[in-house]
C-alpha positions in Angstrom: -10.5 22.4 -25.5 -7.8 19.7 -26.2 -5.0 21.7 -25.0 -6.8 22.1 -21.4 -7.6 18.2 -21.2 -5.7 16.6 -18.6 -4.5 13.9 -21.2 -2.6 14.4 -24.2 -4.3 14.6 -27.8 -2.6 14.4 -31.2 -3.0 14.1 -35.0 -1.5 11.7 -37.0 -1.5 11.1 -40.7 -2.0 8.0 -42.7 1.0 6.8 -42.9 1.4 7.4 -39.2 3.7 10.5 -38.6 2.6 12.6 -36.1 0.8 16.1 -37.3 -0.3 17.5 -34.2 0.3 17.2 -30.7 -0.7 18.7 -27.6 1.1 20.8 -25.2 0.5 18.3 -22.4 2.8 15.9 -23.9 6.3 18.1 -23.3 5.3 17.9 -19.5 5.3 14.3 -19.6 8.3 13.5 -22.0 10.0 16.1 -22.0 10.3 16.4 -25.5 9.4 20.0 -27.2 6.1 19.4 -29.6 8.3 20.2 -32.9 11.0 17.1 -31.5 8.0 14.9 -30.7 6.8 16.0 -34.4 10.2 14.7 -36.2 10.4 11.8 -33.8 8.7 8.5 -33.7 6.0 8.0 -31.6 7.4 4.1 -31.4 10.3 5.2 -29.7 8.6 6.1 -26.1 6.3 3.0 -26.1 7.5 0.4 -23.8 8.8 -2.4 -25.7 6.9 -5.0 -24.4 3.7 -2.9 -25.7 4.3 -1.8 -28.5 3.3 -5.2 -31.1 -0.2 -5.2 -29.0 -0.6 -0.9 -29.4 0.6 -1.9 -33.8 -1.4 -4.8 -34.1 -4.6 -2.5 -32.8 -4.0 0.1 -35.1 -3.4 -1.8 -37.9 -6.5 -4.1 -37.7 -8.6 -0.8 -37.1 -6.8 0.9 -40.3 -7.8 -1.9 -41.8 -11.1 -2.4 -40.8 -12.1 1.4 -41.1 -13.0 1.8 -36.9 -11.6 3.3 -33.9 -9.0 2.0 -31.7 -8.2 1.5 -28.0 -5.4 -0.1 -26.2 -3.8 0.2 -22.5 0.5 0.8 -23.2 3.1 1.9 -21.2 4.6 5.6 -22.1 8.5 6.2 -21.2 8.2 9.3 -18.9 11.4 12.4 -19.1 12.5 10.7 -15.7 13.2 7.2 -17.5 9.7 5.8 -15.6 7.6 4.3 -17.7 3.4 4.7 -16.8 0.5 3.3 -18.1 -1.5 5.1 -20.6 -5.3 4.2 -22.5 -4.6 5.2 -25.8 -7.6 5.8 -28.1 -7.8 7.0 -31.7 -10.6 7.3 -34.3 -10.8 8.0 -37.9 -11.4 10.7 -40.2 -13.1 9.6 -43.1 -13.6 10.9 -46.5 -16.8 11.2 -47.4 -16.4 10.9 -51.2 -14.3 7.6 -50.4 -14.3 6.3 -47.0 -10.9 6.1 -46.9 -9.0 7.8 -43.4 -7.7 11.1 -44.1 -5.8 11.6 -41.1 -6.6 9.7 -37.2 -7.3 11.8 -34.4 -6.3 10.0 -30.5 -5.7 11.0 -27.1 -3.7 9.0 -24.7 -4.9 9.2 -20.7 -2.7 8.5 -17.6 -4.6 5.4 -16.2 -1.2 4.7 -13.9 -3.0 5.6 -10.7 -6.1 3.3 -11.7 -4.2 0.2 -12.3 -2.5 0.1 -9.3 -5.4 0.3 -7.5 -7.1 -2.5 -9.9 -6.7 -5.3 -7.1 -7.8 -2.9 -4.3 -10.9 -2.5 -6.8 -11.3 -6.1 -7.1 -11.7 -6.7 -3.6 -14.7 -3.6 -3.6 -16.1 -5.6 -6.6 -16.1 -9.0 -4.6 -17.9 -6.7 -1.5 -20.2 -5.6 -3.5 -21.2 -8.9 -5.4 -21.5 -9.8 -2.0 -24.0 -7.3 -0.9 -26.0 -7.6 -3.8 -26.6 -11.3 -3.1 -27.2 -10.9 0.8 -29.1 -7.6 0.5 -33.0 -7.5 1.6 -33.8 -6.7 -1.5 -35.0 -7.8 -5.3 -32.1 -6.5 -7.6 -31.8 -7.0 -11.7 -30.6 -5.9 -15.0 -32.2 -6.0 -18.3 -30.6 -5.1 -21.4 -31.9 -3.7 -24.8 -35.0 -2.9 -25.8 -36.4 -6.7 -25.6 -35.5 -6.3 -21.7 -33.4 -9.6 -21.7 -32.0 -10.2 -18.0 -28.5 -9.5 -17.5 -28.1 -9.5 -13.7 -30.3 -10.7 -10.8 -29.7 -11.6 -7.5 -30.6 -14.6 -5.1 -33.6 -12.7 -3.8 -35.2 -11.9 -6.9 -35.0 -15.0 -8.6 -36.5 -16.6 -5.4 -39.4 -13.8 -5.5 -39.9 -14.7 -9.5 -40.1 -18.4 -8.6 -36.5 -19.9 -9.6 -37.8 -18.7 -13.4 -34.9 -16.5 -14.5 -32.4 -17.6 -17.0 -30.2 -15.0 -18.2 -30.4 -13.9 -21.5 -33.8 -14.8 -21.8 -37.0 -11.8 -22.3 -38.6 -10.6 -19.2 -42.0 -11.2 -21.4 -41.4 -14.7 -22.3 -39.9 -16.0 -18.7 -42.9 -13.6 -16.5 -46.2 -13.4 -18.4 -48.1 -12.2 -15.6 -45.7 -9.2 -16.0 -47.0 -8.4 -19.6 -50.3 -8.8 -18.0 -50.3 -6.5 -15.3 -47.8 -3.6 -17.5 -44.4 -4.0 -15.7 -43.1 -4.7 -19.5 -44.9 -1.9 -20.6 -43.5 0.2 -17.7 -40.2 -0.6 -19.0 -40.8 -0.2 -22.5 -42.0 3.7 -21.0 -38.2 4.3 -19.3 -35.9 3.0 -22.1 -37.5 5.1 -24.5 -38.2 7.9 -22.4 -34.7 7.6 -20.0 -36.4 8.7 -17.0 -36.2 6.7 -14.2 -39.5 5.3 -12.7 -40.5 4.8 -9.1 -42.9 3.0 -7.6 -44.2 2.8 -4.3 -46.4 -0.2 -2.3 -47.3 -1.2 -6.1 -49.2 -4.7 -5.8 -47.8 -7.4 -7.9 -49.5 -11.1 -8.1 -46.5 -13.5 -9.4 -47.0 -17.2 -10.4 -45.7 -19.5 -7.5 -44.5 -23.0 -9.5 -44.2 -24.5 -6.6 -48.1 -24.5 -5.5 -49.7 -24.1 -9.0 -51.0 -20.8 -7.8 -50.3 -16.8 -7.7 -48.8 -15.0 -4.7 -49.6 -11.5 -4.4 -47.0 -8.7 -2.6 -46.4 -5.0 -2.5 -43.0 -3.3 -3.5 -41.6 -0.4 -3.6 -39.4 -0.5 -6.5 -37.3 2.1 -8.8 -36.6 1.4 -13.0 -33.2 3.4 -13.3 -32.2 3.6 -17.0 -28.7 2.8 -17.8 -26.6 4.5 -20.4 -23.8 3.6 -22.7 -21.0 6.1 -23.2 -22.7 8.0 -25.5 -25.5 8.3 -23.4 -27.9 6.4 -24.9 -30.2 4.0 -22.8 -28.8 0.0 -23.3 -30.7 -1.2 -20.1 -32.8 -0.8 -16.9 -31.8 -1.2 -13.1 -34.8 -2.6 -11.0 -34.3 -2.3 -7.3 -37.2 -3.5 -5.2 -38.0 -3.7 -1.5 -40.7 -6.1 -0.5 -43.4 -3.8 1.7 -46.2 -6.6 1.4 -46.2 -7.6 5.5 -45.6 -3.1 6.3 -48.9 -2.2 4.1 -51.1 -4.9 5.0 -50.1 -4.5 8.8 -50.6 -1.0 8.0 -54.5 -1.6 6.9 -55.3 -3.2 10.6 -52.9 -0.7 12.8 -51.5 2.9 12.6 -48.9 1.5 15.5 -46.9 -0.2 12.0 -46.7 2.8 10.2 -43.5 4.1 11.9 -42.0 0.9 10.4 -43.0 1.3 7.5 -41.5 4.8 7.2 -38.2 3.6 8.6 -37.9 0.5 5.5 -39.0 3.6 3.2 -35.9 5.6 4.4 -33.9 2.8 4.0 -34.5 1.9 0.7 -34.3 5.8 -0.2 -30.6 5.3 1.2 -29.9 2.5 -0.6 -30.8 3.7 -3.7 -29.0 7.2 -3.5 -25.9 5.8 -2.0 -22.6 5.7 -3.7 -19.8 4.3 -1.9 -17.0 7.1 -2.5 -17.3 10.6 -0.9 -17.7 13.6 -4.0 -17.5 17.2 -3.7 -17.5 20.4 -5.7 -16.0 23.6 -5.3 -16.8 27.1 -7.2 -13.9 28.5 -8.7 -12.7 30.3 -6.7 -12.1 26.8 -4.4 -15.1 27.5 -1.7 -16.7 23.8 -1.2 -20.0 24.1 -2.0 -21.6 20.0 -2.0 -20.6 16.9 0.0 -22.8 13.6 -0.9 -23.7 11.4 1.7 -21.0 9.4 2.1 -19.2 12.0 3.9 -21.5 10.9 6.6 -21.4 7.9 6.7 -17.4 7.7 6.0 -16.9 10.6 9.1 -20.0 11.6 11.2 -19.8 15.2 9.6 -22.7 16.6 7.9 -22.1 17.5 4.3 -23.6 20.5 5.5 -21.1 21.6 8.4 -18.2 21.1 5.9 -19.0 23.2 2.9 -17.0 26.5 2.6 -13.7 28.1 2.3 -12.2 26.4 5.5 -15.0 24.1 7.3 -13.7 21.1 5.8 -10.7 21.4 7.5 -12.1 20.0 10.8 -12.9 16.6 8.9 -9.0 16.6 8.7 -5.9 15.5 10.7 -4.6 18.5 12.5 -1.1 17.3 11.0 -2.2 17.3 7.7 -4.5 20.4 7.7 -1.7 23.2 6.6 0.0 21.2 3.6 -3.6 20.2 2.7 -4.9 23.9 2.8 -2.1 25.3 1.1 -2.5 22.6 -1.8 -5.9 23.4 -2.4 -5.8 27.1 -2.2 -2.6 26.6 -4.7 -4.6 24.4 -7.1 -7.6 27.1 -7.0 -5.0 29.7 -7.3 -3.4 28.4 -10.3 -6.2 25.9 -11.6 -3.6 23.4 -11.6 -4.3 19.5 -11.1 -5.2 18.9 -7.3 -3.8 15.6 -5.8 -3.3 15.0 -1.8 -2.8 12.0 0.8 -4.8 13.3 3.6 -6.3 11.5 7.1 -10.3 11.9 7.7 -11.4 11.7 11.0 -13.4 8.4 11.2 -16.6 8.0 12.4 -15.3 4.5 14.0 -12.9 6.7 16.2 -9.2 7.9 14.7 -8.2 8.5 11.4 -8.5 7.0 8.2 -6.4 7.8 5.0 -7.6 9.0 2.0 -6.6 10.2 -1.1 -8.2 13.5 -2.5 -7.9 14.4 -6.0 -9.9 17.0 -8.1 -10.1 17.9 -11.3 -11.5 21.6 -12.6 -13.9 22.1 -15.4 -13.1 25.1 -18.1 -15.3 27.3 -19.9 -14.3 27.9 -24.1 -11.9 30.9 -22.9 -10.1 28.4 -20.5 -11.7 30.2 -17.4 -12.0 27.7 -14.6 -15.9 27.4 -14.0 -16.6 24.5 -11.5 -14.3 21.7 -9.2 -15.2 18.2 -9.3 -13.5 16.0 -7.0 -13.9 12.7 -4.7 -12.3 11.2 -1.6 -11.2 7.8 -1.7 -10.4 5.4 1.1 -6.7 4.0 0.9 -6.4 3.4 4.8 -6.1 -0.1 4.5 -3.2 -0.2 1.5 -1.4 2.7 3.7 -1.5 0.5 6.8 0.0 -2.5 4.6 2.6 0.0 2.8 3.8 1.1 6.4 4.2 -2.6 8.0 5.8 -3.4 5.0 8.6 -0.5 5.0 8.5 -1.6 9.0 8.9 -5.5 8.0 12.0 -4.8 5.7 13.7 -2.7 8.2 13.9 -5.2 10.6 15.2 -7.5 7.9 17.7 -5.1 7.3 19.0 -4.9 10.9 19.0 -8.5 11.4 20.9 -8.9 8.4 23.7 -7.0 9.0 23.4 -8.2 12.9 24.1 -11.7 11.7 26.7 -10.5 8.7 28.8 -8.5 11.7 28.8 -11.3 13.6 29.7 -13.9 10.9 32.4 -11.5 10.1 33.3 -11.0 13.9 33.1 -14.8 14.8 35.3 -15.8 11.7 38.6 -13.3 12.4 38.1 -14.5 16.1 38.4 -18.1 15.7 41.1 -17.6 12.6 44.4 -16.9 15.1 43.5 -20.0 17.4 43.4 -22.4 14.2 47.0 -21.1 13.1 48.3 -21.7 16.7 46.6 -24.9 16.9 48.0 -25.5 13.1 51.3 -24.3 14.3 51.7 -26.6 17.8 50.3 -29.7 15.7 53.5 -29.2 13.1 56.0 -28.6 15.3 54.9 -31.7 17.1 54.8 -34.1 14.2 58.1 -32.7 13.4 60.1 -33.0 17.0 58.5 -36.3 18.3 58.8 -39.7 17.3 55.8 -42.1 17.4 56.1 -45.8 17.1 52.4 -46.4 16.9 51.9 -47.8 13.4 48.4 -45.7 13.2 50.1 -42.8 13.9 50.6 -41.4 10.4 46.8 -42.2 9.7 45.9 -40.2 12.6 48.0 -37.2 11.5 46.6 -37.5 8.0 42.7 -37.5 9.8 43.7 -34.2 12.1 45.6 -32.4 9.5 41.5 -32.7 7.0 40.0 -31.9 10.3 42.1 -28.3 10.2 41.9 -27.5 6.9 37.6 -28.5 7.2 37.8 -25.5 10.1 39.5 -22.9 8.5 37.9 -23.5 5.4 34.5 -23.6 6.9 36.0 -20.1 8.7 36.5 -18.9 5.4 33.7 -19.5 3.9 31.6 -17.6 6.8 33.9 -14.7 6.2 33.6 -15.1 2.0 29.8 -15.0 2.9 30.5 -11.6 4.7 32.4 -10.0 1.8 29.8 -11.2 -0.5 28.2 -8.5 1.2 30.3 -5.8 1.9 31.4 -6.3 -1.6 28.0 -5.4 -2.8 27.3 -2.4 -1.0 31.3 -0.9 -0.7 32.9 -1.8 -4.4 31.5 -0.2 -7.4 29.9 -1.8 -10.2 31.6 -1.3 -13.9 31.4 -3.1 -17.6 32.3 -6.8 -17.4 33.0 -8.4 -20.1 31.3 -11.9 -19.6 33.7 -14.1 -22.0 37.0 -12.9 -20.9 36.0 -13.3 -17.2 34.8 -16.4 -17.9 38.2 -17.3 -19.7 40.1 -15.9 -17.0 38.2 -18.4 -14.5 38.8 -21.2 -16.7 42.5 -20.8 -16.9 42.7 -20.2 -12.8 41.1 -24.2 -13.0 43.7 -25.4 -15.6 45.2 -27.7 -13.5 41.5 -29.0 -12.7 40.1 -29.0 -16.5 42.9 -30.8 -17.5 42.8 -33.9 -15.1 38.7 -34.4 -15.7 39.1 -33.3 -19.6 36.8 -30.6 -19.9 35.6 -28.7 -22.4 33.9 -25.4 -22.5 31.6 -23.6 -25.0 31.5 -19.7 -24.4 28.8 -17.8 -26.3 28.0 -14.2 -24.8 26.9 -12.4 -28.1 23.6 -11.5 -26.9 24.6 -10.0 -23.7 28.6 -9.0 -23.8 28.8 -7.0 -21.2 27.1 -6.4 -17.5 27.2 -3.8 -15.1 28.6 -5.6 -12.1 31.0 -5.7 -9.2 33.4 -7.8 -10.9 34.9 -10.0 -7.6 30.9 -11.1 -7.4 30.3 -11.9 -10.9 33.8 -14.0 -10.9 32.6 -15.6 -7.8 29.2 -17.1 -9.3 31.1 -18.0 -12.4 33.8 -20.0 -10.5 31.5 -21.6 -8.1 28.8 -22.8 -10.9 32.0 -24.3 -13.3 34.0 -25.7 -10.9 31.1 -27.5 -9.4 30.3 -28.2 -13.3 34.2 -30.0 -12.8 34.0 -31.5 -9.5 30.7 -33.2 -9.9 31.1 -34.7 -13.4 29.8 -37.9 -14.6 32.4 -40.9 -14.1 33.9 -42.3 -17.6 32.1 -39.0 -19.5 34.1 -35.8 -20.0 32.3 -32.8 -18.5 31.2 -30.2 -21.6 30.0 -27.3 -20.1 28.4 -24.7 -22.0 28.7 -20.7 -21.2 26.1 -18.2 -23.0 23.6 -15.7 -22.0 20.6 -14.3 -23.6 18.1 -11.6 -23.3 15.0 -12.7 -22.4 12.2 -10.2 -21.9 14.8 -7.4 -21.9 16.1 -9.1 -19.1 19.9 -10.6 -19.2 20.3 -14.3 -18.6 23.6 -16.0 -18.4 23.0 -19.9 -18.9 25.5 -22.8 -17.3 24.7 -26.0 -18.8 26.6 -29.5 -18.2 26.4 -33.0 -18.6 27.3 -34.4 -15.0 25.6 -36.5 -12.3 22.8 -34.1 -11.9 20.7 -33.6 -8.7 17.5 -35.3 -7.6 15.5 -31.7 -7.7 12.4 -34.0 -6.3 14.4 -34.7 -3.3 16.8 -31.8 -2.6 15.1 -28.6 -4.7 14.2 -27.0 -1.6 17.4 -27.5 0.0 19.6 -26.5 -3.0 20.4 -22.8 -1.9 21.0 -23.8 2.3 24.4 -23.0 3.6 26.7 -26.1 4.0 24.3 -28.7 1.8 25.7 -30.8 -0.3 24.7 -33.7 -2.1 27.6 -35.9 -3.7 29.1 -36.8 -0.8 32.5 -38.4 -2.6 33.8 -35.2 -3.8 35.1 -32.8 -1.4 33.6 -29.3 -0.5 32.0 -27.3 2.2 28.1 -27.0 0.6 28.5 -22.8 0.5 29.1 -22.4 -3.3 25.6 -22.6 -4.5 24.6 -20.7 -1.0 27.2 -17.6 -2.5 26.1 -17.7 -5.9 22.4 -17.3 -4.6 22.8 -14.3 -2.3 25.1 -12.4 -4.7 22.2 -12.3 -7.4 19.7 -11.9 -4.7 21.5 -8.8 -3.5 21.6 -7.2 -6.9 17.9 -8.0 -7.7 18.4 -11.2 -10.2 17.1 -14.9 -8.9 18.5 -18.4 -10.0 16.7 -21.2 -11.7 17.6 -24.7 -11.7 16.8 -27.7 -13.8 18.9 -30.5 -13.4 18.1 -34.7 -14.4 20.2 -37.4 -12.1 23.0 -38.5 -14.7 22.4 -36.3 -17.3 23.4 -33.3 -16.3 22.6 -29.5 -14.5 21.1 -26.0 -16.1 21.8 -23.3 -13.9 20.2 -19.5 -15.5 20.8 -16.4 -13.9 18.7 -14.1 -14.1 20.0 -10.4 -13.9 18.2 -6.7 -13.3 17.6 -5.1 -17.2 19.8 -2.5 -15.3 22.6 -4.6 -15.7 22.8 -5.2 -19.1 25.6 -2.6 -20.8 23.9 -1.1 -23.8 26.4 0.1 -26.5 26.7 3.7 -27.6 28.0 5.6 -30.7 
């Protein structure tokens, strides 16, 4: 029975090592049963889970009781999914001490990605509950203490209802007329009780006196996991104006019927469509959400092939030959299909089934369901649609930067070229003359090195998606930077403290990862504080498995209040007395952006500037033996 589970179940002893484990565990690692056997079951827990998934076990070792926790599971493809693991003890009867734990872990992946998605059907259906035309609670245990009730029903009860408190101490007249003995009857018995056009009288607070009304009303036990009764479900409909119009006319009764069908509905509705299949994959039950989902009847879909017309005619082959495969086989049945709607068009749904085995492994019965994922595919495609456009216009404006900048290059030299031969062939007698020169000579060198910077930002680029990525070893391109600035360091006397022994070594294109580093220290020498050395330290970290290289100095700083939003915009600056074009930070930003990383910033107006890096974990070099 374990073995054909779709989750995988093991054995482990008391001190942990792994006894026994199923076969369904080598299809998700990888890793043969006698390998998983001598290996530790540590080692394929994400890292970020695995204290939590300990801590659990150990308090539950201690404490003599099962254990449950949600972890993430290192798949044989390097992903890593999301697993409910769950384990309970053996116990000795002569000692009460575990003899060995048996667990199961179950791929819950699927479900958590849909968790938000769930949410919002959680928030639609609070909703309904609370605007529904009908009296809806929940009572829990066997003193029938309210749980759950909706607007209606604490305005039919008279604003009485506190939660937590007994159904016989808020409603007497209850006790009185044998509702609390009626739900004494379906806790203990766990058959659910309906009742139609039963007269209650209620106490009305607000006049002193009793009201009396007729529902129709259903007591549906509740059940814990081991299927034993921990509350009741009361679902009324107020009939008291149908059955009293029904004593003076029989033109009334019609209505009546119609609210009786309708609470039928309501009560036997479940908002996902089910099915079942024999074995040998011929459909034999729709509920009645198919209906309502399509306009079918779950009658003209059940067979081998009539459930095809519900489908897309685009996705009817694949969709037949996955099912017949899965009945072939009795393999797991998982498929992204489009309904038809009963709105007009198609809907997308996801179809998955599971089949149920008899002792010899024999495939018995299909249980499956059809869930509605229309709206998260329609978001998934304008996204992908979204991001190619981004893409285009991207490399639009990046061939144009580059096109623009090579175009205007060969006029500059000419016009660099004509203004030196002039100065050097004519005499002016103009005392401003040399003033003038000096002004048009920063104007030329502002152009071309605004021209270069436009075509730097295109290389930044083409960099990225042209030259490969190797090992770089942080310090020593970090010294090599620091000596190209000697000439620099040595006017403003700076000093520089390298620490990379958390993170040596990244996987990166090396002209980008010199780039941010020369940008972020020579900006750490050009803006330093007057009359105080600049000390700028170097280190990274790994923070959250992720690598972090940290720039730190003690310079003017920058009014993050004032200019935070603009600190990444092309050509910005903010210390006006130092020269510079306003691109560096603009580079450093979209090289770490294009490799997956972000920047932070803190920085404090004469104190100084923090710049952290943030890198993929993919870039981090791990060593080897």
């Amino acid at each position: 029975m374990a073995e054909s589970l779709p989750l995988i179940t093991f054995v482990t002893e008391t001190d942990g090592r792994l006894s026994y484990i199923s076969p369904q565990s080598f299809a998700y690692t990888g890793m043969s049963a006698d390998a998983a056997l001598q290996s530790s079951w540590a080692d394929i827990v994400h890292p970020n889970d695995l204290e939590a998934l300990q801590k659990e076990i150990q308090v539950a070792t201690n404490e003599l009781r099962p254990w449950r926790c949600e972890f993430r599971m290192l798949r044989h493809d390097g992903q890593y999914r999301w697993y409910l693991g769950q384990g309970v003890p053996d116990l000795d009867v002569t000692t009460g001490l575990p003899r060995r734990w048996y667990g199961s872990s179950t791929d819950i992946h699927d479900l958590r990605d849909l968790q938000d998605q769930l949410l919002i059907k959680d928030q639609q259906l609070q909703q309904i509950l609370s605007q529904v035309p009908a009296y809806i609670a929940t009572v829990t245990g066997p003193e029938h203490r309210y749980a759950f009730v909706n607007p209606g029903y604490n305005v039919l009860m008279g604003g009485r209802i506190k939660l937590g408190r007994r159904v016989a101490d808020l409603l007497p007249e209850l006790v009185e007329q044998g509702f609390v003995a009626l739900l004494d009857e379906v806790y203990t018995s766990k058959k659910t009780y309906i009742g139609r056009e039963t007269p209650i009288t209620l106490f009305d607070p607000g006049t002193g006196g009793n009201r009396e009304y007729y529902l129709d009303f259903v007591y549906q036990p509740l059940y814990d996991a081991k299927g034993q009764t921990q509350g009741i479900l009361g679902f009324g409909i107020d009939v008291t104006e149908q059955v009293r119009a029904r004593q003076q006319t029989t033109a009334l009764q019609a209505e009546l019927r119609g609210r009786d069908e309708q609470f039928r509905f309501l009560a036997e509705s479940i908002p996902q469509i089910v099915w079942t299949a024999a074995a040998d994959g011929e459909v034999d039950y729709f509920n009645q959400q198919l209906w309502d989902a399509t306009g079918f009847h779950p009658s003209e879909s059940l067979g081998s092939v009539a459930w095809l017309n519900l489908i897309h005619p685009d996705d009817q082959q694949r969709s037949q030959a996955a099912w017949a495969e899965a009945a072939r086989t009795g393999g797991k049945y998982e498929i992204e299909y489009r309904f038809v709607s009963r709105q007009g068009g198609y809907r997308w749904f996801l179809g998955r089934a599971e089949p149920l085995r008899n002792t010899a492994g024999e495939v018995i019965k299909w249980f499956g369901s059809c869930t509605d994922i229309d709206d998260f595919k329609q978001a998934q495609q304008h996204l992908q649609t979204q991001n190619a456009q981004l893409i285009r216009i991207n490399q639009d404006l990046d061939n144009f930067v580059y096109t623009a900048s090579h175009d205007l290059r060969q006029p500059i030299y000419n016009m660099a070229g004509i203004f030196e031969e002039l100065t050097r062939t004519t005499h002016f007698n103009d005392p401003d003359t040399a003033e003038l020169i000096a002004m048009f000579e920063e104007a030329l060198q502002r152009i071309y090195g605004t021209i270069q910077d436009l075509a730097d930002l295109v290389q930044v680029q083409r960099r990225h998606e042209q030259v490969p990525a190797e090992a770089v070893d942080v310090k020593l391109l970090a010294q090599s930077v620091i000596r190209s600035m000697q000439e620099q360091v040595e006017e403003v006397g700076g000093k520089f403290d390298l620490d990379t022994t958390a993170v040596p070594t990244l996987w990166f294109v090396r002209s980008n990862l010199q780039s941010v580093l020369y940008n972020l220290l020579s900006n750490a020498l050009k803006y330093a504080m007057p009359g105080r050395p600049p000390y700028i330290r170097v280190r990274t970290d790994l923070i959250d498995g992720v690598p972090v290289l940290t720039i730190a100095d003690n310079g003017l700083g920058i009014d993050m209040v004032r200019h935070g939003a603009e600190l990444f915009q092309m050509f910005r600056r903010f210390h006006d007395h130092v020269a510079g074009s306003g691109m560096g930070l603009h580079l450093v930003n979209r090289i770490i952006q294009q490799a997956g990383g972000h920047v932070e910033v803190e920085s404090t107006v004469g104190q100084g500037t923090t710049f952290r890096v943030y890198f993929s974990p993919q870039h981090q070099v791990r060593s080897t033996k």
